[in-house]
ZAMARGU-4260 file (C-alpha; in steps of 0.2 Angstrom, whole numbers, plus 5000, padded with zeros to 4 digits):
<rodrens>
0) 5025/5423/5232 | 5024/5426/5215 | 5016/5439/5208 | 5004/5431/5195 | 4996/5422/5209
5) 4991/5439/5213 | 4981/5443/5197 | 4974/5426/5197 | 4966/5425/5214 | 4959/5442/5209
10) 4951/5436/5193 | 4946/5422/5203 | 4936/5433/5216 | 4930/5441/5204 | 4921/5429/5194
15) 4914/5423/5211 | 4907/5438/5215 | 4898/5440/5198 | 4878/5437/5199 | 4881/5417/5195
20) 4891/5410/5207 | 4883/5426/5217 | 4897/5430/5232 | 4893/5448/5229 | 4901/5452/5245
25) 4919/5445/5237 | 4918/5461/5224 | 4924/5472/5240 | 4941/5462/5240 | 4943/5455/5225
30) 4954/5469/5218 | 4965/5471/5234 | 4977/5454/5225 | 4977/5464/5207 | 4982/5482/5213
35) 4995/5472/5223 | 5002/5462/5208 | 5002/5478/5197 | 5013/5488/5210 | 5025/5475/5209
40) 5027/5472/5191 | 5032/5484/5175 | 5021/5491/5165 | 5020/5479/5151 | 5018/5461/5161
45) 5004/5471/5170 | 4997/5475/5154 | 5000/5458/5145 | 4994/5448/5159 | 4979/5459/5166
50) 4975/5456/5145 | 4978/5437/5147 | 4968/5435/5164 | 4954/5447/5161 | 4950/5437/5143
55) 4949/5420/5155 | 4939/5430/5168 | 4927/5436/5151 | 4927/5419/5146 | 4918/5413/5160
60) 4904/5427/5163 | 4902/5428/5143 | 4903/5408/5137 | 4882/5409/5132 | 4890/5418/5114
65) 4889/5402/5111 | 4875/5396/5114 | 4866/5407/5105 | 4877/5407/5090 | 4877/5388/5089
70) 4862/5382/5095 | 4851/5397/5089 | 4860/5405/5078 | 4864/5389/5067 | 4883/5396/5065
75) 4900/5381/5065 | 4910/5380/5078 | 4922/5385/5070 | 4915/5403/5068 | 4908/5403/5086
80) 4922/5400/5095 | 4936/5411/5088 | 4921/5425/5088 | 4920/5421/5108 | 4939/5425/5111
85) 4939/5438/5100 | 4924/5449/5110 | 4931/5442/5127 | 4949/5448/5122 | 4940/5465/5116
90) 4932/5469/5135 | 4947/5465/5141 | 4958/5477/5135 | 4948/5492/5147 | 4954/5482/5163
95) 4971/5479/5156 | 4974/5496/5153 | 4967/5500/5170 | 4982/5487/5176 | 4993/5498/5166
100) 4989/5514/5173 | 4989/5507/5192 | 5007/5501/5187 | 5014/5517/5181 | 5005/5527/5196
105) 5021/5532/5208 | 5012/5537/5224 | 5001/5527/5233 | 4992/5541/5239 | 4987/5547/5223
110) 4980/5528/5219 | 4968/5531/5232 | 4957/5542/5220 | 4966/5537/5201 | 4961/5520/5204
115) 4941/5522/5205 | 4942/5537/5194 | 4952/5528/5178 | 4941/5510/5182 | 4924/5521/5181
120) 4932/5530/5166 | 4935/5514/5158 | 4919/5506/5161 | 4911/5521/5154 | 4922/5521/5137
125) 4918/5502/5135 | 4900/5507/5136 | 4899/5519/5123 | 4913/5515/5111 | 4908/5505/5095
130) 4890/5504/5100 | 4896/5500/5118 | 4893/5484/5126 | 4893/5486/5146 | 4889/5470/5151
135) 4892/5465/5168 | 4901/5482/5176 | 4908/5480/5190 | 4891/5488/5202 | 4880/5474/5196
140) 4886/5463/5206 | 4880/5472/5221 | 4861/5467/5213 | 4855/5460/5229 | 4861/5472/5240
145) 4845/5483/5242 | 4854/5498/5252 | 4868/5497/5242 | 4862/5499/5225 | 4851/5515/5231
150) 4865/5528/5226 | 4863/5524/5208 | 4850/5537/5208 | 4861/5550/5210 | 4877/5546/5199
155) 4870/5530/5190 | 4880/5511/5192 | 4894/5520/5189 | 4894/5527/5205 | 4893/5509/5213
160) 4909/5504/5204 | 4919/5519/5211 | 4916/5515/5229 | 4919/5497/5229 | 4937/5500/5220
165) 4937/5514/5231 | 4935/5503/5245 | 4948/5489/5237 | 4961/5503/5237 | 4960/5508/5252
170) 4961/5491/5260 | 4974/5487/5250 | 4985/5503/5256 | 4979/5498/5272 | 4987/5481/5272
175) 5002/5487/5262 | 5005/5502/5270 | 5018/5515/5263 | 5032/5521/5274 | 5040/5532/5262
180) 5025/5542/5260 | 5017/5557/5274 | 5011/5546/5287 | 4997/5564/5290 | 4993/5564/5272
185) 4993/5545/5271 | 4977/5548/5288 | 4970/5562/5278 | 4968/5553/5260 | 4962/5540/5270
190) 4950/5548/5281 | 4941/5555/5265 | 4939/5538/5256 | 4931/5530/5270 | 4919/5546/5271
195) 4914/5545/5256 | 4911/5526/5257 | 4903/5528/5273 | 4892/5546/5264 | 4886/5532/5249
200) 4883/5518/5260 | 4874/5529/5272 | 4862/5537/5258 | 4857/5520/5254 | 4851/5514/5271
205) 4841/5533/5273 | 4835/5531/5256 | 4828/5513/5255 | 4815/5517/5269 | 4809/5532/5262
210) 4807/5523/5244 | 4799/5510/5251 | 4786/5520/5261 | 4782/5529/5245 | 4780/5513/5235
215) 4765/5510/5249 | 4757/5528/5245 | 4756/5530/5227 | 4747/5528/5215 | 4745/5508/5207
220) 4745/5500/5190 | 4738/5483/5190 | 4750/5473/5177 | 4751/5455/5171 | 4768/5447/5164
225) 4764/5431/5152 | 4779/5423/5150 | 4773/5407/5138 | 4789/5399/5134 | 4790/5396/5116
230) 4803/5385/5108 | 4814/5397/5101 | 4818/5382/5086 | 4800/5384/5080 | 4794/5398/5084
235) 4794/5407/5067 | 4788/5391/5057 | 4772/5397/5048 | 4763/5383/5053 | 4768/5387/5071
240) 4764/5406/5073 | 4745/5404/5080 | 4750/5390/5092 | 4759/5402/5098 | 4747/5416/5097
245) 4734/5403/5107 | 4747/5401/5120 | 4750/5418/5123 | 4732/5422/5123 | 4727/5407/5136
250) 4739/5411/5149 | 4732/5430/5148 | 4716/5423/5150 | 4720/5413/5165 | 4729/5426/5175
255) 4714/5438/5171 | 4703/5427/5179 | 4715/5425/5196 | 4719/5443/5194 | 4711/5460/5184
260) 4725/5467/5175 | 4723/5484/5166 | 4740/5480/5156 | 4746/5464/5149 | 4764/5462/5143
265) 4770/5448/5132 | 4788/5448/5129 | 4797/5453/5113 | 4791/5445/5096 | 4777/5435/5105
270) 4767/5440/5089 | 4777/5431/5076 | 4770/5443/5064 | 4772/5455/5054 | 4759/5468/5059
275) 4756/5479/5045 | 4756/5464/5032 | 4745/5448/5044 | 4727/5449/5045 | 4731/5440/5060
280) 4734/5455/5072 | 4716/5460/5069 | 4710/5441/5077 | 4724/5444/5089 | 4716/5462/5094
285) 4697/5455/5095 | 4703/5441/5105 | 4712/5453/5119 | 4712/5471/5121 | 4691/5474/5111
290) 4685/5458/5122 | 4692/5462/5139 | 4695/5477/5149 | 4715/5477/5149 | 4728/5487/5137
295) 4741/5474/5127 | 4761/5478/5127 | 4768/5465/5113 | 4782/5463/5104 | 4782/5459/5086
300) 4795/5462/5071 | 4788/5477/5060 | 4789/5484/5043 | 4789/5499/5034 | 4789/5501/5014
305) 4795/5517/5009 | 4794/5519/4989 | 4797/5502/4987 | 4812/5498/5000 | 4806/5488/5018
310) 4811/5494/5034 | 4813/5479/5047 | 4810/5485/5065 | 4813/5474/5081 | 4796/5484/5088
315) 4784/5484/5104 | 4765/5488/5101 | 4754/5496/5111 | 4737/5488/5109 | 4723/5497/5116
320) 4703/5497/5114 | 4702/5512/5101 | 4706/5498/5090 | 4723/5503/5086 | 4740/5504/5090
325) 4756/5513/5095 | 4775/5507/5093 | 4795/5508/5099 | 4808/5505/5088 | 4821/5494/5095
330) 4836/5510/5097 | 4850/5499/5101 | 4854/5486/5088 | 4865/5470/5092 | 4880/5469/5079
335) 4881/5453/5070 | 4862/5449/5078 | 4851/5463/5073 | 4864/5469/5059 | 4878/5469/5051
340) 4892/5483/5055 | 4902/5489/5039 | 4893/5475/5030 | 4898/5483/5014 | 4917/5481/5016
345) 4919/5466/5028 | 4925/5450/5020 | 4911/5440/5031 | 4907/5420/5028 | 4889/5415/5019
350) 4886/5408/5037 | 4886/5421/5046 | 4876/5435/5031 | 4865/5422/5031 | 4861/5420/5050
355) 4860/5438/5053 | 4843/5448/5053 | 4845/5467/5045 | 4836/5480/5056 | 4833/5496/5056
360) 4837/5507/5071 | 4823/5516/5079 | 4826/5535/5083 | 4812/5539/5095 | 4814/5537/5116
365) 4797/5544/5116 | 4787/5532/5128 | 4770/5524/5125 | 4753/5532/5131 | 4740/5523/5138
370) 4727/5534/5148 | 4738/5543/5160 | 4753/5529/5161 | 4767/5533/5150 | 4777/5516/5144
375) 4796/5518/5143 | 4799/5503/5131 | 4818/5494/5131 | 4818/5481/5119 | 4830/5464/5124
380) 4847/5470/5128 | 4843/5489/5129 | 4839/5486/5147 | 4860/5486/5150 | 4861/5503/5142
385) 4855/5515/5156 | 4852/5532/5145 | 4839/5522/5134 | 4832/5521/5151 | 4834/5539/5156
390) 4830/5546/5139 | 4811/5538/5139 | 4811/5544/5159 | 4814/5562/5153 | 4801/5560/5140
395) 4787/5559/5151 | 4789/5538/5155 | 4780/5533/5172 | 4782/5513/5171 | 4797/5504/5162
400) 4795/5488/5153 | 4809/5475/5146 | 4802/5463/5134 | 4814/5452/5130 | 4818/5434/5123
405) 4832/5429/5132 | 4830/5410/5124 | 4844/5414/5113 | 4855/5412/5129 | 4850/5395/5133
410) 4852/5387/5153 | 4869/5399/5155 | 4871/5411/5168 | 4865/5425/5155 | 4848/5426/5162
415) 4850/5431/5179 | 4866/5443/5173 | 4854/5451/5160 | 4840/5453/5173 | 4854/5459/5188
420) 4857/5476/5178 | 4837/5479/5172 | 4836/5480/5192 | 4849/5493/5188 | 4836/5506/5177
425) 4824/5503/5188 | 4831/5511/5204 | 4845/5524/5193 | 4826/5533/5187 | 4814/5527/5202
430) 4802/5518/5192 | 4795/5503/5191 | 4799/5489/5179 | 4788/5475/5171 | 4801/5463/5164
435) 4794/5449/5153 | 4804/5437/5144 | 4799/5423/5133 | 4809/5408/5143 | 4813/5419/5159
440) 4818/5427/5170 | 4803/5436/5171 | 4800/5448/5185 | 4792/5464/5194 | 4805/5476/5198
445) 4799/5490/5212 | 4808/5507/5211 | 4818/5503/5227 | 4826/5488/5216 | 4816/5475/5226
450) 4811/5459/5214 | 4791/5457/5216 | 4788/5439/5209 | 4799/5433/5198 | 4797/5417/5187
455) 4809/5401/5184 | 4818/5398/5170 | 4810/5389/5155 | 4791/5386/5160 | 4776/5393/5156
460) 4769/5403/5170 | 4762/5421/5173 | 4763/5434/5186 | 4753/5450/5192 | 4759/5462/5203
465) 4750/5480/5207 | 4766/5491/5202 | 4767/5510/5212 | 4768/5523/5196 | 4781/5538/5204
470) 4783/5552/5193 | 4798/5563/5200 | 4812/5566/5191 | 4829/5557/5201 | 4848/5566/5200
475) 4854/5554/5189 | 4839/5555/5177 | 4839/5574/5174 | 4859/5575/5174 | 4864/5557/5163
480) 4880/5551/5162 | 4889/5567/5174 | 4897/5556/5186 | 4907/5544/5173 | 4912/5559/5162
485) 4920/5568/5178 | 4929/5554/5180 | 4935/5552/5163 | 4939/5572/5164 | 4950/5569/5181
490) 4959/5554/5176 | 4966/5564/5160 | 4970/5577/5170 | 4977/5566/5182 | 4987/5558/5168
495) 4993/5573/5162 | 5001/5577/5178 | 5011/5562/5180 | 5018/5563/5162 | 5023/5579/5167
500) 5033/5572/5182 | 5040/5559/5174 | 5046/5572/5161 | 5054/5583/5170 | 5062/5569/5181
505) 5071/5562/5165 | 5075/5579/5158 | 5085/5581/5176 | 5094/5566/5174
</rodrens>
């Protein structure tokens, strides 16, 4: 059989398993094909071809760039499309060169361990690495999967991804068994993976009860989410921003009256406003938080003048009845939506400088204060980046909200993939999540990773939920991002070694 059929019945596992189709189970195999197809090729086809198939594969779970740069974003096709290839070929290039390292590997016994230890490093480096973009890591998948998921706390989603490659690997040994190799050290390198496989799987199914008990127990917040589902085409019309204002209001208003809420969240920029600029935000403020007994989480774009020169903020306000406000700044910026990288030196169309917003980057994790709840804000896609999470956790936060505005994604699978890894934050600090979105999903998230209510996409609807406020400190939360960087520290080492090897068997020859 050829070997290419290999790779492509992985990639084709893998998209299946991702949170739309949703055969999460299918993740547990999926790699067995490609492992088998890159210890069968050399070196550079597995390279050129995990590229080739992993750009398809990126292609599928990443199309809705698209969508928000056309439809939204008002950008040709002829801009949107090559920019599509180009970002799905960039993510790409990690799994390739995980293909390439699996390739060059000699012993299957050392593969049992390389292979989760150089995918987790990877996954890690394309997190981080020009402003990082970690969309869809391997562990999301797994969303559903209550007891699965409950590890995170300990060595964040990272710690997901390693065990179900672990658990690829060792199937894959398993079904192409090695006969050149110890068949003792072959039972003993096995004997360890599955422990450790079974040690995860097991925490999860100890941990979830106790979770859940304590979610009975504490401490609640009463919350609503409004999630008024405004056009995205006119929402920033002028003759448009009160309507919107109204509908926001309205729906607070009904779900008050079904439901008490002490706090209210709208999603990002429900107040198309400028705050310090709009008399507005003072009608906006009488109307909600000085007439009614509930504190108002809202997102609105803010500026700053500083001698003269504005800063633009993607913010959340904190409206209270001391008749003012506190705010977030948005941390983690979107290049080529919120700014422009290298803007000075790129040779970039009048389309695109012209459809492209300038923010400023906020520099405080610090979380919101409201009586004795603390707010951890993430803004939008910050909800993918788990230290934003972790950093406003450390600082104090007792309840996490995402406001978001996920319209810009349109009816594509980015909705639920976006909400899959805000589960993620939720369960890697044990806290709870109020999730409010302009178009949906909108969603309670419990700190065991349950989904309490959760909205449909595009409608106008509302949700309350009484949320449990923990405020322990979890493993992953004090310690941060340990687990990948080990990873990343052993598959050098782990490189080094076999270079060394190989070295030293040329030099003989």
């Amino acid at each position: 059989m050829p070997a290419f059929f290999f790779a492509l019945l992985a990639i084709t596992l893998l998209y299946l398993a991702s949170p739309e189709p949703g055969l999460a189970w299918l993740a547990w195999l999926a790699f067995v094909p490609l492992i088998h197809f890159c210890r069968t090729v050399t070196t550079k086809k597995a390279f050129l071809l995990g590229l080739a198939l992993f750009t398809c594969y990126h292609l599928l779970t990443i199309y809705w760039i698209v969508i928000s740069m056309e439809q939204y974003g008002g950008l040709p096709k002829y801009l949107t499309w090559p920019a599509l290839l180009l970002l799905a070929s960039y993510m790409s290039i990690y799994p390739a060169l995980f293909c390439w390292l699996v390739a060059r590997l000699s012993k299957s016994s050392q593969l049992l361990w390389f292979a989760p230890l150089s995918w987790v490093s990877l996954e890690y480096l394309r997190g981080i690495l020009f402003s990082g973009f970690p969309w869809m890591d391997l562990a999301y998948s797994q969303y559903q999967y209550k007891p699965l998921i409950q590890c995170v706390d300990l060595g964040g989603h990272h710690l997901l991804s390693f065990v179900i490659m672990q658990a690829n690997v060792l199937l894959y040994l398993l079904l192409w068994r090695s006969t050149t190799e110890n068949r003792r050290d072959q039972l003993l390198q096995h004997g360890l993976a599955l422990l450790l496989i079974t040690m995860v799987m097991g925490y999860g199914f100890i941990r979830l009860p106790q979770i859940e008990a304590k979610e009975k127990t504490s401490t609640t917040l009463s919350t609503t989410i409004v999630q008024a589902n405004i056009n995205q085409s006119v929402k920033w019309l002028p003759e448009e921003k009160l309507n919107s204002i109204d509908r926001h209001i309205a729906l607070t208003e009904e779900a008050q009256q079904k439901q008490k809420a002490t706090l209210v969240v709208w999603p990002e920029t429900a107040l198309p406003i400028f705050p310090t600029l709009d008399p507005l935000l003072s009608d906006v403020m009488t109307r909600t938080v000085l007439s009614n007994e509930y504190n108002l989480l809202t997102g609105a774009p803010f500026i700053i003048n500083k001698s003269g020169n504005y800063d633009l903020y993607n913010s959340a306000l904190l409206l209270t009845k001391r008749k003012s406000y506190t705010t977030y700044f948005k941390r983690h910026l979107v290049p080529f939506g919120e700014y422009i990288p290298l803007r000075s030196i790129l040779p970039l169309p009048g389309p695109i400088v012209n459809s492209m917003s300038d923010f400023s980057k906020g520099r405080s994790a610090a979380p919101l204060l409201m009586a004795d709840i603390k707010i951890g804000v993430l803004i939008c896609v910050e909800a993918i980046y788990p230290d934003l999470a972790r950093q406003s956790t450390n600082q104090g936060a007792t309840l996490l909200a995402n406001i978001t505005n996920d319209a810009w994604f349109g009816r594509s699978s980015a909705p639920l993939q976006h909400l899959a890894m805000t589960i993620f934050r939720a369960v890697e600090n044990r806290r709870s999540l109020a999730r409010a979105a302009n178009t949906g999903f909108s969603a309670f998230v419990m700190p065991s990773g349950k989904l309490n209510q959760q909205t449909a996409l595009f409608s106008a609807d509302h949700i309350s939920s009484k949320l449990p406020i923990f405020t322990q400190l979890t493993f992953f939360t004090r310690l941060g991002y340990f687990f990948p960087l080990f990873c990343a520290i052993a598959t050098f080492l782990i490189i080094l070694k076999q270079t060394k090897i190989v070295d030293k068997n040329n030099t003989k020859k």
